[in-house]
C-alpha positions as CSV (number, residue, x, y, z in Angstrom):
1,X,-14.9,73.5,12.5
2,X,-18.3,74.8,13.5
3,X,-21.4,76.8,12.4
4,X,-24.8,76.2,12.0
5,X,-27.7,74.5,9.8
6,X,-31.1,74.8,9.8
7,X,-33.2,71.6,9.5
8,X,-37.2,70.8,9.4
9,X,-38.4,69.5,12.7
10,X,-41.7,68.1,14.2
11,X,-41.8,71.7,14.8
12,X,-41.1,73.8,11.9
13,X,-37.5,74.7,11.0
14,X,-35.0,74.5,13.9
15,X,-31.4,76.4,13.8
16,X,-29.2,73.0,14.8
17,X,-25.4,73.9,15.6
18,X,-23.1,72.3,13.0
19,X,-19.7,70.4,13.0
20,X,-17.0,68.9,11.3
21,X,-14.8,66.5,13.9
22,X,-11.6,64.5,12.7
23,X,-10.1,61.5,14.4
24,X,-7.1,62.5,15.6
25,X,-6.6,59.0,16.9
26,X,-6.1,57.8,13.1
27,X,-2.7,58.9,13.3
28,X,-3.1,60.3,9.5
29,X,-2.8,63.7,8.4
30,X,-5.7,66.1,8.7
31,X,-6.4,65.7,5.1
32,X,-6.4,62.3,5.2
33,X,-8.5,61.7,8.3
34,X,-12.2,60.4,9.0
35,X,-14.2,63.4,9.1
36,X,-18.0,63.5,10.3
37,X,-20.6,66.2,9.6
38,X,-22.6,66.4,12.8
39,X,-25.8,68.4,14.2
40,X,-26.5,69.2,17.8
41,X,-29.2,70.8,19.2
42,X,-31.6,70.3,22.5
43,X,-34.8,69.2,23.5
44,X,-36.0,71.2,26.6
45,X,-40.0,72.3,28.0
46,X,-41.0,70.8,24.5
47,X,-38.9,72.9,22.6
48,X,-36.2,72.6,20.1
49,X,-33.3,74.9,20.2
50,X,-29.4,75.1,19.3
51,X,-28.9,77.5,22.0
52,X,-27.2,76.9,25.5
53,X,-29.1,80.3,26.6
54,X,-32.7,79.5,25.0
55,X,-31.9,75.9,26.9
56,X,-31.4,77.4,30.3
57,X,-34.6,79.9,30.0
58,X,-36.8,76.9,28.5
59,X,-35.4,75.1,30.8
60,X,-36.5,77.3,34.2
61,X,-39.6,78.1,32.2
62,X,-40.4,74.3,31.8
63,X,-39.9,74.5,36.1
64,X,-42.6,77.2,36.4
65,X,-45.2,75.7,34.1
66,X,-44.7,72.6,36.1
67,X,-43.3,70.6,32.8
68,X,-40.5,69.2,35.2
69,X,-36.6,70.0,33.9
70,X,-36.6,66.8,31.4
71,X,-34.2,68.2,28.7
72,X,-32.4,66.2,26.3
73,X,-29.4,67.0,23.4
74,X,-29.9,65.7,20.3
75,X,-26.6,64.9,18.2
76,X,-27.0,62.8,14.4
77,X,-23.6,62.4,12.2
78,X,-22.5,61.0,9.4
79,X,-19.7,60.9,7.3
80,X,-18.0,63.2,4.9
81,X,-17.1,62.4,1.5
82,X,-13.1,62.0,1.1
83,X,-13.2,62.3,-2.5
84,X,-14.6,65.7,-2.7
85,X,-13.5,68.9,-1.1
86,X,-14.7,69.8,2.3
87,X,-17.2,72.7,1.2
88,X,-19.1,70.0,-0.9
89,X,-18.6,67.4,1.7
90,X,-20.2,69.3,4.0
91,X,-23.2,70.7,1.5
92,X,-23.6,66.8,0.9
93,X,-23.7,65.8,4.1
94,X,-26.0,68.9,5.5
95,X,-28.7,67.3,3.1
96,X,-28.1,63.6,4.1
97,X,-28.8,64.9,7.8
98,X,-31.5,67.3,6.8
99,X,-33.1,64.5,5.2
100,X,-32.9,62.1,8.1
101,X,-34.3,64.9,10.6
102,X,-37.4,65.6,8.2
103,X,-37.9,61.9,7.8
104,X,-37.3,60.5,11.3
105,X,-38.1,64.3,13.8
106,X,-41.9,63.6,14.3
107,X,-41.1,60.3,15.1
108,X,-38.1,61.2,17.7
109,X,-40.4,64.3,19.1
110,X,-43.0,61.6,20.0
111,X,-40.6,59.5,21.7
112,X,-39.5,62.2,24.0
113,X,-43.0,64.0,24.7
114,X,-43.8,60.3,25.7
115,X,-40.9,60.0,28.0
116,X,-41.3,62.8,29.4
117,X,-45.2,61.9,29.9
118,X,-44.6,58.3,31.4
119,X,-41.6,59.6,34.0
């Protein structure tokens, strides 16, 4: 299933495109199989987005302003909890990610402007 979240960022709130994947390989039912919570978005000309469009544009704009076309996607999961039903699963899990993002964003920002600035 899909959607979207919004998380805090090393640059304010970001829109992050949101997911539920099962493991089909588990050979279980769907009920019964692993399910992860995950968050996507990209990195491009300095800027966090969700969007394949804003991407593209940040991307050509990054070209013009002579940033290069670095670009990166970002994806963090985690689990969902089995024992509860997948509405709260996934309001559970939306905070342990929001959490992470808040706590570890500045630092994985600085890691990519510095990437970008030692290429």
């Amino acid at each position: 299933s899909g959607g979207s979240a919004q998380a805090e960022a090393g640059q304010g709130t970001i829109s992050v495109s949101a997911a539920v994947l099962r493991d089909a390989r588990s050979g279980l039912t769907t009920a019964g199989a692993a399910r992860l919570r995950v968050w996507r978005w990209y990195w491009v000309n300095d800027t966090y987005t969700a969007s394949d469009t804003v991407a593209k544009v940040q991307g050509a704009l990054g070209r013009l302003r002579f940033w290069g076309d670095d670009g990166a996607i970002i994806a963090v999961y985690t689990p969902l909890d089995a024992s509860l039903p997948e509405p709260q699963a996934r309001e559970q899990a939306d905070a342990r990610l929001g959490q992470f993002v808040r706590e570890h964003g500045p630092a994985l920002q600085a890691a990519l402007r510095a990437r970008h600035a030692g290429r």
